[in-house]
C-alpha positions as CSV (number, residue, x, y, z in Angstrom):
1,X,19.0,10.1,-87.6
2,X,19.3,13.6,-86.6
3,X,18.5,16.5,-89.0
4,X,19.9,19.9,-88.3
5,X,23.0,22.4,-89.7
6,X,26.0,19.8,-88.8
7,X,24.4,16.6,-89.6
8,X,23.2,15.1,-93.0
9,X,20.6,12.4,-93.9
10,X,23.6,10.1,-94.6
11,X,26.5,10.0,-92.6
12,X,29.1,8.9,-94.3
13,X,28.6,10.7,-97.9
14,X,32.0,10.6,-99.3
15,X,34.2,8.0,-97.5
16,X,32.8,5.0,-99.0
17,X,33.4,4.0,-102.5
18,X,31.9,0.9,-103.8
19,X,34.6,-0.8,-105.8
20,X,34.2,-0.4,-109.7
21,X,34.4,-3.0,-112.1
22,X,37.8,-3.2,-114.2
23,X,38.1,-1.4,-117.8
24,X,38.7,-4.6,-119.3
25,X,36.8,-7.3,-118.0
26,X,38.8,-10.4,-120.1
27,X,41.9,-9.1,-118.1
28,X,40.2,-9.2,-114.4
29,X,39.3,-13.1,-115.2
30,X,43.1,-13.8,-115.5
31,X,45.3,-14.7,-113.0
32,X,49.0,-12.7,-112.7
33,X,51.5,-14.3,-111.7
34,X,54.9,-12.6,-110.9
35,X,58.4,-14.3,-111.4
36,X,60.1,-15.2,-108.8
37,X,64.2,-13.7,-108.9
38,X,66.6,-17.5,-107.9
39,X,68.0,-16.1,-104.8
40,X,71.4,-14.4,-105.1
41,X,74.7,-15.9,-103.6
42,X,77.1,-13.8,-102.4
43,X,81.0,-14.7,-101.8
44,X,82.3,-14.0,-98.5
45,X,85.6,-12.0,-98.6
46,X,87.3,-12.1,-95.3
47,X,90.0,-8.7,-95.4
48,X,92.7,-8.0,-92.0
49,X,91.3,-5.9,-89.3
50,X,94.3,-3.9,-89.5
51,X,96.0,-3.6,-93.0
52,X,93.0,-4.7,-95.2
53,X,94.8,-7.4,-96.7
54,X,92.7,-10.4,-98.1
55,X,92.8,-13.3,-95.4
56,X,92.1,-17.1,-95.9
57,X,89.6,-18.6,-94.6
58,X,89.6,-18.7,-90.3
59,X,91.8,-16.2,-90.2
60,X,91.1,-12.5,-88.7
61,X,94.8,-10.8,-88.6
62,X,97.4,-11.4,-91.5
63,X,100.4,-12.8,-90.7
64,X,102.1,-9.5,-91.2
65,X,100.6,-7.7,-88.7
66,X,100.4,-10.7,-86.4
67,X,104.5,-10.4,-86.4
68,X,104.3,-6.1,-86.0
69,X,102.0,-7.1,-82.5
């Protein structure tokens, strides 16, 4: 190693941390598990492209504005 006014005997003095041990050393043994959320189902709600009515199912245009094109 070089010794002089930019570098240091070690390198690398603050960038490395070894890891600590935990405060509580019964609560590092355990394992955590998370809960996992049931998956959410949404409903589908189809509306008109043009008046915003709710449509059936296959349908994109009510039959109101189907007759007014």
């Amino acid at each position: 190693m070089r010794f002089g006014p930019f570098f240091r005997a070690d390198p690398f003095p603050y960038i490395f941390n070894p890891p600590k041990p935990p405060d509580n050393a019964h609560e590092a043994g355990q394992m955590q598990v998370l809960r996992m959320k049931p998956p959410v189902e949404y409903e589908v709600v189809r509306f008109c492209q043009y008046c915003g009515a709710p449509l059936d199912e296959g349908m994109s245009v009510c039959p109101n504005c189907k007759k007014l094109n």
